[in-house]
N, C-alpha and C positions, 0 to 999 in steps of 0.2 A: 641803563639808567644810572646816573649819579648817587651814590651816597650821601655827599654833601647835599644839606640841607632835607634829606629824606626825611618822611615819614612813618618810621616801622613799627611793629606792631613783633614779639618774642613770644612764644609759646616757651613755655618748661623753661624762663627765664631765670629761674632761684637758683641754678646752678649748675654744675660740668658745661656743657658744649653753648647752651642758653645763656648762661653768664656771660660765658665770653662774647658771644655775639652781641649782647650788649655793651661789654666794652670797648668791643672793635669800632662798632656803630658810632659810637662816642666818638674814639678817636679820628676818625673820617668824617665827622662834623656834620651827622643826624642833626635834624632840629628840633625832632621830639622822639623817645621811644615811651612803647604800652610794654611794659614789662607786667607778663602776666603770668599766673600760678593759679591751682587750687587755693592754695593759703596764703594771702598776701603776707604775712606774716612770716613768710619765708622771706619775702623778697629785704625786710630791715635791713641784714647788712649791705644790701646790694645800694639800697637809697638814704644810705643813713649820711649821707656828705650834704645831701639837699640839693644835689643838683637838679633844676627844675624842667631838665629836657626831660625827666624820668619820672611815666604816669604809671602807678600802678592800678592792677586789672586784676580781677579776680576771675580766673577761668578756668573750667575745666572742659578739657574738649570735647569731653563726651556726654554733656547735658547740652542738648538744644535751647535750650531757653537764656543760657550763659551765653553762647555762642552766636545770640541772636542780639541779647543785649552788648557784646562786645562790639559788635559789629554797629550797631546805635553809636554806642560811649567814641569808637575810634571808627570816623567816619572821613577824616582824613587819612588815612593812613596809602602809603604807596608802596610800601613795601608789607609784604608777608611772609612771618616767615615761621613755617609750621614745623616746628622742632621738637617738642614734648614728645616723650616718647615710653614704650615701658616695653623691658623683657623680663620673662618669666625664668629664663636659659632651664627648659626642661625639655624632654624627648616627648614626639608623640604619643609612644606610646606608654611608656614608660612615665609620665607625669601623673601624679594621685588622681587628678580631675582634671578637667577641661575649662576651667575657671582662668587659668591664666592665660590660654588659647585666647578665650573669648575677650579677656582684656587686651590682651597684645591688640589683635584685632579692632578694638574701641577705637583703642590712642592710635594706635599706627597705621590702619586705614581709616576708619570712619571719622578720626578725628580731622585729617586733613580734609577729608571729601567737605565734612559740615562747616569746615573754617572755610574752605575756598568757596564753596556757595553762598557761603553767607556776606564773603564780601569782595565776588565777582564784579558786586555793580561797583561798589565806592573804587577799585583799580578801575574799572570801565574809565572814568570820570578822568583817574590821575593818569593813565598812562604807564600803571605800575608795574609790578613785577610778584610773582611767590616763589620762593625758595622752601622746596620740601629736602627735609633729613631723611635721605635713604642709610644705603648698607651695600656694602659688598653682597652683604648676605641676601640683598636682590636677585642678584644673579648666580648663587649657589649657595648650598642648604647644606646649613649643620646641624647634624643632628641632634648635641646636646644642647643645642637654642633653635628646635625644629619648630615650633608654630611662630617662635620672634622670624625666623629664617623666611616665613611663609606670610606674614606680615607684611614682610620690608616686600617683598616679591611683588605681593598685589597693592603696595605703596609705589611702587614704581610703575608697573601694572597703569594704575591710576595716575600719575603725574604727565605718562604721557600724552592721557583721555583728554588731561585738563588741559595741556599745551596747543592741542587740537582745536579743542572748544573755545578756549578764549585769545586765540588766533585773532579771530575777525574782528576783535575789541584792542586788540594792540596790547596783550598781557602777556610780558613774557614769565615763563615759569622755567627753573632751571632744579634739575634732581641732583644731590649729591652722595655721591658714592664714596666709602670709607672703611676702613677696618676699622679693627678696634684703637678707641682713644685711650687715655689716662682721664678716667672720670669711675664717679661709684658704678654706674654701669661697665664701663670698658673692664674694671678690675675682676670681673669674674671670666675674664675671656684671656689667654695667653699672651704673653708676652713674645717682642716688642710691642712696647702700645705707644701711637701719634701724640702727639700734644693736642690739646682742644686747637692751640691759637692753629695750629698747621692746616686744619680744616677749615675754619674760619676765614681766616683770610683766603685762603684760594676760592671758597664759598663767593664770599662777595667782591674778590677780583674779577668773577662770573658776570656777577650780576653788573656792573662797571664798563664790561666789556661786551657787554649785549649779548650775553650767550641767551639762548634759545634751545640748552640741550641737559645731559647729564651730565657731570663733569665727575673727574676721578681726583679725591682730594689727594695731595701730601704724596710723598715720595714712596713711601711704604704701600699704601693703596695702588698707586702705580705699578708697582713690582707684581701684586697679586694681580691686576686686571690687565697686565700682559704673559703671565701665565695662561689666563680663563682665556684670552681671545687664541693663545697657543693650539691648547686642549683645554677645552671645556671639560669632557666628559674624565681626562687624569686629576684635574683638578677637583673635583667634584667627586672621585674616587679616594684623593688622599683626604678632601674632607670629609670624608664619611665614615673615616675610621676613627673621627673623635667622637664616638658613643658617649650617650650619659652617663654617669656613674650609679651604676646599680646599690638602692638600700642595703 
């Protein structure tokens, strides 16, 4: 699908990887974006120009009743793009409680499952497309972000359920794969870190070019997921020696 003249709809729009995708959106000549957040009061400096392509949405992934009125409020929408995201970067076992597990899990599975069912049908209609924010850390686990690690897993897990499913309605869904960026999340995770815009755009050069699969953002991400297709199990051996750091 085109860009141009799209309909999108941003999860976790207020900032790092969401912002940009709103800007990008922008510059490729969206004709509306749902710039959405918990707190629309994040989003002020994002729509403080008044540009009038930009609606904000107050959402939180993980309340169904949000997620059902979003999907009411942006009933046009042909693009989705389920970006919002949370890690905890704590070890399994080694983490005080299981509270951040359980949130990882909200936003990073349940939250896309409940966005795309909620509005399977409005893409039914446009012909649309959903772009989920994966992880490298889909396809191997670090320990010291081991439930986020186990998130992104069954986030991708899941994207290929949906690609499946919403086959027969002509909805393409494309997962992306990335290391760490320069964003407040990226900055707890080692250096080099991607640019937002590096993922972004290859993101929706995807979606542009009719991908129908997972793509591996930015140059850096490539370098790792031709290690992992090397050796899986070396790679997965040298991440596993970045243990959490013990109180």
């Amino acid at each position: 699908m085109k860009i141009q003249n799209s309909v999108a709809l941003v999860t976790g729009a207020n900032r790092g990887i969401g912002r940009v995708y709103v800007q990008e959106l922008l510059n490729r000549g969206a004709a509306k974006i749902y710039v959405a957040a918990r707190d629309t009061a994040s989003l002020a400096d994002l729509v403080k120009d008044g540009d009038r392509r930009l609606v904000t949405l107050p959402l939180d992934v993980t309340d169904p009743d949000q997620v059902a009125a979003a999907a009411r409020v942006a009933s046009d929408v042909t693009l989705l793009i389920n970006n919002a995201g949370y890690a905890a970067f704590d070890g399994a076992i080694s983490a005080p409680s299981m509270d951040g597990a359980h949130r990882e899990m909200d936003v990073n599975y349940f939250g896309p499952l409940s966005m795309t069912r909620a509005f399977a049908p409005v893409l039914a209609k446009s012909g649309g497309a959903v772009l989920n924010m994966l992880s490298m850390l889909s396809l191997v686990s670090l320990p010291m972000a081991a439930t986020y690690s186990a998130s992104k897993a069954a986030g991708l897990s899941l994207t290929r359920s949906i690609r499946a499913e919403l086959g027969a309605q002509g909805t393409q869904v494309v997962g992306v794969l990335a290391v760490q960026t320069d964003t407040e999340m990226g900055a707890k995770l080692p250096e080099p870190r991607m640019t937002p815009r590096e993922v972004v755009s290859a993101a929706l050069n995807a979606i542009e070019a009719d991908t129908n699969d997972e793509i591996v953002a930015g140059a850096q991400s490539k370098g790792i997921y031709q290690a992992f297709v090397a050796d899986p199990k070396g790679l997965q051996a040298k991440m596993s020696s970045k243990l959490p750091q013990q109180a």
